[in-house]
N, C-alpha and C positions, 0 to 999 in steps of 0.2 A: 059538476059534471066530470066523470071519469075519462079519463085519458083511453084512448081506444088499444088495447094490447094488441102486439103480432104475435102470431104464434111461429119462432121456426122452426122448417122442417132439417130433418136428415136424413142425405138420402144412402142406404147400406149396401148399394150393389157394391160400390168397391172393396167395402169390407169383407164382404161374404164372397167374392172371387177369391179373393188376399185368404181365407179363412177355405176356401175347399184346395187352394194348391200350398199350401204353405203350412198350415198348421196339422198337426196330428191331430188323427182320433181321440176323443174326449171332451169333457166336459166344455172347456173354455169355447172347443169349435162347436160343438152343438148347440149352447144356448147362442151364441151371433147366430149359428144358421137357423134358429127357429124364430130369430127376431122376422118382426117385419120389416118390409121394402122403405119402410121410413118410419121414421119417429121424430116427436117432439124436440127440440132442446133437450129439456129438461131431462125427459125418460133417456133419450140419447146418454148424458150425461152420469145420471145413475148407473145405467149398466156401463158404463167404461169404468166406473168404482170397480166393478167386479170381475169385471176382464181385468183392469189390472193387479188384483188382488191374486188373481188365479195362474196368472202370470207368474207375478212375485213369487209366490207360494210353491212354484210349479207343479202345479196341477193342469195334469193334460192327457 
């Protein structure tokens, strides 16, 4: 018998306030603000790769 997985959420309004008054125009702010209102863990997790990749990179 399999162990019953949770799945959790996250939730992005804080981010995406933080992301329309604080961050410039560009790429890094558009893909959070096109995220959804929540996400997984996991996908959570994935795009913070890439925010901070973009970051690093500075790209904005």
């Amino acid at each position: 018998m399999q162990a019953p997985t949770t799945l959790r959420k996250v939730q992005l309004a804080g981010l995406k306030r933080f992301a329309l008054e604080r961050i410039p125009d560009g790429p890094l702010r558009d893909d959070i603000l096109g995220q959804p209102d929540e996400l997984d863990a996991d996908e959570f997790l994935a795009n913070a790769r890439v925010w901070l990749r973009l970051v690093r990179f500075g790209v904005d």
